[in-house]
N, C-alpha and C positions, 0 to 999 in steps of 0.2 A: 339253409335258405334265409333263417332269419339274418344272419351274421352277414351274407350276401345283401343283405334290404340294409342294413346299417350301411356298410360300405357304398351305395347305390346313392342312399338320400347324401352320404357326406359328402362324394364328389360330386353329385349338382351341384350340391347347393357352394363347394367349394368353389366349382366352373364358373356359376354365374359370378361368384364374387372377382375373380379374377377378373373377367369380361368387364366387371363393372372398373375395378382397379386400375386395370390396360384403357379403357374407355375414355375415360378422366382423365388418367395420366397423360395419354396419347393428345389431348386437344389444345390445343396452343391457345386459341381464343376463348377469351374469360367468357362470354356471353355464351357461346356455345358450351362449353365447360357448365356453365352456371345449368343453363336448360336442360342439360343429361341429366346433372346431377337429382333436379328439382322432379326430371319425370322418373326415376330409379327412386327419386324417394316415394313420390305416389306410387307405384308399383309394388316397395315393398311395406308400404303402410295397409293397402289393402291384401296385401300375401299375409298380412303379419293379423290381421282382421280376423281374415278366413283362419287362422291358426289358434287365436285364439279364441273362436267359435269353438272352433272341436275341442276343446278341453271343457268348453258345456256340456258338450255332446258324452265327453269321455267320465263325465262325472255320472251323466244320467245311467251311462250302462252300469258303471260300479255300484250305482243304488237298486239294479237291476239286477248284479252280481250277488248282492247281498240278501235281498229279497229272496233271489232262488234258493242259495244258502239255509235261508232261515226256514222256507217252505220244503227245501228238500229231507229235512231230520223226519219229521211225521212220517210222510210217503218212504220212510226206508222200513219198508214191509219186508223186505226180501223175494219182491216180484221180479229178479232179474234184469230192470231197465234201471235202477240207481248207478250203476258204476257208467252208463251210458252219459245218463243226467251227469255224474259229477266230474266225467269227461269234457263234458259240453260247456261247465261253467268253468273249467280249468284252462281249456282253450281258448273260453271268451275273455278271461282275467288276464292271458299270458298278452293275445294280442292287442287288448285296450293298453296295456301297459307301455308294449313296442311301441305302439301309435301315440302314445305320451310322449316316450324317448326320445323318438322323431318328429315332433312336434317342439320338441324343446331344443333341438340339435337348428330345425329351422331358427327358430326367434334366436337363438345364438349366432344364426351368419346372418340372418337381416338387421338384426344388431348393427355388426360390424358392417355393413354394406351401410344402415344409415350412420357409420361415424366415417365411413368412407369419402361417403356424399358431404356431409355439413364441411368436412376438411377442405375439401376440394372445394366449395363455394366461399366457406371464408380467406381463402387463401388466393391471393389474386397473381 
């Protein structure tokens, strides 16, 4: 499933870039041409916002990863619920991480969508 979630995020975000590519490319008039490109780029400056919000986000859990880490040595009494506990932070470390990948996978096509957009505006 994770492998399915990579392949998921690549073709959106592959989709959208085409649509934006065909979009541009398809409009004959510069003025119209110009205004797609200019609302694709608002769109992917706030996509690109939101994205890199979550890497605040993805830093605060790693210090929350780390923290259980360090409080979980003491509590390893041999009460039975450690291997739960260090299931739990192993799970949380794997999917902060995906959510990084994919995080980073976006800002690399909204990249290329804003060198898509500026091409297309300078070029008349």
């Amino acid at each position: 499933m994770v492998f399915l979630s990579f392949v998921y995020r690549f073709l959106t975000n592959f989709a959208f870039m085409a649509m934006v590519y065909f979009s541009l490319n398809f409009m004959e008039k510069y003025p119209n041409r110009a205004m797609l490109a200019i609302l694709v780029l608002v769109y992917s400056a706030m996509r690109a916002a939101s994205t890199l919000r979550s890497f605040y986000f993805f830093q605060k859990i790693e210090k929350l990863e780390t923290e259980a880490r360090r409080l979980q040595g003491p509590i390893n009494d041999g009460s039975g619920g450690t291997n739960a506990r260090k299931q739990v932070v192993t799970d949380v470390a794997r999917l902060r991480r995906d959510g990084e990948l994919k995080s980073y996978m976006d800002l690399f096509f909204l990249a290329l969508i804003v060198l898509l957009c500026v091409a297309n505006i300078m070029r008349q």
